[in-house]
Structure formats: C-alpha cells, structure tokens
N, C-alpha and C positions, 0 to 999 in steps of 0.2 A: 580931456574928453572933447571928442569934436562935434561940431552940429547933428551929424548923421547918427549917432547914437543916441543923442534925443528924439529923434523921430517915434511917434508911434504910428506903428501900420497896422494897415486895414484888408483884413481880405474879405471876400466877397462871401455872403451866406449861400450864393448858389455853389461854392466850393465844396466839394466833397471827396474828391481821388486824390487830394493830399498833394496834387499838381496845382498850385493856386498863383496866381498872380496878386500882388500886397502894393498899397498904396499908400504916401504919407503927406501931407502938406505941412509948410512951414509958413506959411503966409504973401509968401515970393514964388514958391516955386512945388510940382510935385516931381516928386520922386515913384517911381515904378520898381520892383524886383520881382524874381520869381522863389519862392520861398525856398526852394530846393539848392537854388544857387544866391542867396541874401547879402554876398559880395558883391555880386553883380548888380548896379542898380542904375537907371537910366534917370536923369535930371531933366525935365522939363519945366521951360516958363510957361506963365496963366496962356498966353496965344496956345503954343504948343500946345497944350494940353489940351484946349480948348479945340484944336484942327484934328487932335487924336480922336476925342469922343463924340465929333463929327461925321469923323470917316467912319470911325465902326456904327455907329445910327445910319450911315448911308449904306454900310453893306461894303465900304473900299475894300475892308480888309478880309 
C-alpha cells in the first residue's frame, strides 16, 4: 500500500455539480485532485501551498 492511498480527502461543502476539487494533507505536504480525474493529483509543499491560497485570496487566478 503506498502513502497516497492513505490520504483522506476533503472536498469543499460549497461543492455541489459533482465537479469538485479534493484536498489531503500528510503533514509534509498537500496533495490537490479533481475528483472526476483522482489519478491525477498535484503534490505541493507547506510554501507551495501556502503561494496557492494567496493567489486565489488575491484574485491571481
């Protein structure tokens, strides 16, 4: 069993069109996917993550 199948993800309560974006942390790092494609998942460190949820507060994205 690899780390990544431990994860448990989080999606967001404002989700509802079944298009959600899923989150997980492990202590080191988060991980992002979109539930529709949950192979696909993006690895971010605490920085990383921390420049993502910046930009969208600011409006970058």
């Amino acid at each position: 069993m690899t780390a990544l199948e431990n994860l448990v993800w989080t999606r967001s309560s404002f989700c509802s069109s079944g298009a959600c974006a899923e989150v997980a942390f492990d202590g080191e790092f988060v991980y992002l996917r979109n539930n529709r494609e949950p192979e696909k998942i993006i690895k971010l460190d605490l920085d990383e993550w921390a420049a993502l949820k910046q930009g969208i507060h600011n409006g970058d994205f």
